[in-house]
C-alpha positions, 0 to 999 in steps of 0.5 A: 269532446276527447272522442272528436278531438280536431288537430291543429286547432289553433291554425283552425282557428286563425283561418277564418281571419287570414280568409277575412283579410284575402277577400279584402284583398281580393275585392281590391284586385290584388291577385297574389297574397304573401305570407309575410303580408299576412303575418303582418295583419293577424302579427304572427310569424310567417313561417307560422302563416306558411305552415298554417296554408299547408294544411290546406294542401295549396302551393304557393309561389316563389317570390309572390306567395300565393294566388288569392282566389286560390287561397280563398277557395283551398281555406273553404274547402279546408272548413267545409265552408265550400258546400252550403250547411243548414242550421237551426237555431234554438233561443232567440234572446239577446245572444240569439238575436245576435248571431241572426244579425251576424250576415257573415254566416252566409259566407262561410257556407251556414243557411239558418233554416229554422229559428225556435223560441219558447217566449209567446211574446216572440212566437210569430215575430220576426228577428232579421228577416227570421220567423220565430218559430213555437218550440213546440214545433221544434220536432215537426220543422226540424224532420222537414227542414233537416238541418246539418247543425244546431246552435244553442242559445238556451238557457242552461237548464233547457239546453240538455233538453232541446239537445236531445230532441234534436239528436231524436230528429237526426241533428248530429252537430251543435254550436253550444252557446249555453254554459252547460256540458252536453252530454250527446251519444259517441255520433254527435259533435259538439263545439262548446263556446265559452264567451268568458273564456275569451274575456279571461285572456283579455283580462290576463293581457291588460293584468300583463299590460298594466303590470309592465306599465306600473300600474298595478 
C-alpha cells in the first residue's frame, strides 16, 4: 500500500538475518560483533552492513564493531520486536500449519492468540499445541482476545471477507498470505507476501547461473 509505504526496505529486510547470526554469536559468548564479519555471513558489503545498523541509532566501536547484546536489542527496538504483539491467524491448511510450527515467532515479540478454521474436521482439533477455533467465532474471540494483527491463510475468495470482519473487530494490521489485493480503509496496514515471488528471483538466478555455465 502507497499510503504506508516503509523506507529502507531492503535493510528492513536483511535485519532479521544479521539478528539470526548475533544470537548465534551471542549464545557463543562472543561479545563483540564486527561488520566485516557480518558481511561475510549475509555476503554484502560492510559499508552496506554498517549503513543498515545506523538506522537502528546504536554506535559502535573503533577496531571491535559493536556490543553484541546491544546490537540484538537496538535491531528489536528498530522492528518493534522488543514488546510482545498478539496475533490471530485465520486458515490452518498446509501453509497455516506451517507458520504455527514455526517456533521463531516467539523471538520476535508475535503471541498467536487465537487460530480459526472453517473445515469441521479441523474445528476442535489441535495444530501445535493451537485450538482451532470455529470461524464462526471469529467475531467473539477476536473482541475478547484483541490481537494487534492478523495473518491471512485463506483462500483467495475468503480473504477479502474475513479481512473485513476483522477490521469491524478492531484488527488494523494483517500478514497476507493469500494471493489476493486487500482492499482495507486508509488506518489499516497490510504487508502482502508473494511466495512466487521468492521462487521468480530464484528461477532468474539458476536461468543466470546455467547461462554462464553453457547450459542453456
Amino acid at each position: 500500500m502507497g499510503r504506508h509505504k516503509v523506507q529502507n526496505t531492503p535493510a528492513i529486510r536483511r535485519m532479521p538475518t544479521y539478528l539470526h547470526k548475533l544470537m548465534l554469536m551471542h549464545a557463543d559468548g562472543e561479545q563483540f560483533a564486527s561488520t566485516s564479519r557480518l558481511a561475510d555471513y549475509i555476503n554484502l558489503d560492510p559499508i552496506i552492513v554498517r549503513k543498515d545498523f545506523e538506522l537502528t541509532g546504536l554506535k559502535g566501536f573503533p577496531g571491535v564493531g559493536y556490543k553484541t547484546k546491544d546490537l540484538i536489542e537496538a535491531i528489536r527496538r528498530f522492528l518493534g520486536w522488543n514488546v510482545p504483539r498478539r496475533a490471530c491467524l485465520l486458515g490452518a491448511g498446509s501453509l497455516g500449519n506451517a507458520l504455527l510450527g514455526y517456533e521463531e515467532f516467539a523471538e520476535y515479540g508475535m503471541v498467536i492468540t487465537d487460530v480459526f478454521d472453517a473445515d469441521p474436521k479441523k474445528i476442535g482439533t489441535k495444530v501445535h499445541g493451537y485450538p482451532i477455533q470455529d470461524v464462526r467465532r471469529l467475531p467473539e474471540a477476536v473482541k475478547k482476545s484483541k490481537p494487534q494483527l492478523a495473518i491471512i491463510c485463506v483462500s483467495s475468495d475468503a480473504a477479502q471477507t474475513v479481512v473485513d470482519e476483522l477490521i469491524d473487530c478492531g484488527v488494523k494490521a494483517f500478514w497476507n498470505f493469500a494471493n489476493i489485493c486487500l482492499k482495507v480503509p486508509p488506518d489499516v496496514v497490510v504487508q502482502r507476501e508473494v511466495i512466487a515471488g521468492g521462487f521468480a528471483l530464484l528461477s532468474m538466478k539458476l536461468k543466470k547461473h546455467s547461462s554462464l555455465l553453457g547450459m542453456e
